[in-house]
N, C-alpha and C positions, 0 to 999 in steps of 0.2 A: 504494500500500500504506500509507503516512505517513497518507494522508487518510482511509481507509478505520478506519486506527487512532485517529485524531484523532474521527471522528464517531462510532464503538461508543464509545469511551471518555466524551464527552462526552452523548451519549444515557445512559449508564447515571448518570453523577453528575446528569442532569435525572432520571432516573427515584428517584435515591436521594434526590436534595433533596425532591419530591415525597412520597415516604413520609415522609419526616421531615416538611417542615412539616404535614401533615395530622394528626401524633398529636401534635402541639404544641398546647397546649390557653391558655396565653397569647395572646392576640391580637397585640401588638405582637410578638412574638417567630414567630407565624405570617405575621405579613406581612412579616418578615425573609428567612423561607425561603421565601415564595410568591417573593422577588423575586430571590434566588439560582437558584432552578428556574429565573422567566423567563429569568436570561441563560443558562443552559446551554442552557436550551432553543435561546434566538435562538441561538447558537453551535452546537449541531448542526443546525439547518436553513440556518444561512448554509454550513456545511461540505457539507451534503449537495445544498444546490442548486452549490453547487460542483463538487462530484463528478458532477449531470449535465451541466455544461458539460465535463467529461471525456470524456466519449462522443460518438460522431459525434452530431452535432446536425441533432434533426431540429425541424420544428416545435410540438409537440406538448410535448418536452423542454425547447426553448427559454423555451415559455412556462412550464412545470412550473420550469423553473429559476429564473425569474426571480420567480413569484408565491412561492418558496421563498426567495429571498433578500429580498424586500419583507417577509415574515413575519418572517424571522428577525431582520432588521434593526431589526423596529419589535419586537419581543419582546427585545431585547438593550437597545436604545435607554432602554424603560420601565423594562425590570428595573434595570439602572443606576440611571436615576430614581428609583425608589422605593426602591433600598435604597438609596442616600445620604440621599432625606429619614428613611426611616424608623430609620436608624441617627445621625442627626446627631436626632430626636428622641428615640432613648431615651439618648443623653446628656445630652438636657436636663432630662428627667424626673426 
């Protein structure tokens, strides 16, 4: 139930950073929130291939869970990435 509330909640703050960077009409302030959306995003796909490693496992699941945690993980990984550079660049700016 914990996990189930962890991935809506974190799906909906990917879907609201999502609206938000898109009417963001700055560039450097849109690739701020493109890289917020990434990590929520990577954070509810690593939560939700989680949650199929919760169910009887079958193979089909297994793989669905794990190509769902390689996404997530490199989607969390980058967003990180780009928003430390592109937040340590608009204080240089």
């Amino acid at each position: 139930m914990i996990l189930t509330g962890l991935t809506l909640t974190s799906l909906f703050l990917t879907v609201f950073f999502g609206i938000q960077y898109r009417m963001v009409k700055q560039p450097l302030a849109r690739k701020i929130g493109q890289a917020i959306m990434n990590i929520f995003m990577g954070v509810t796909l690593i939560l939700f291939a989680f949650d199929r490693f919760m169910l009887e496992l079958t193979t089909i699941r297994m793989i669905m869970a794990i190509i769902l945690l390689a996404l997530g993980f490199v989607n969390l990984v980058m967003g990180i990435k780009n928003y430390r550079y592109f937040k340590n660049y608009s204080n240089n700016k």
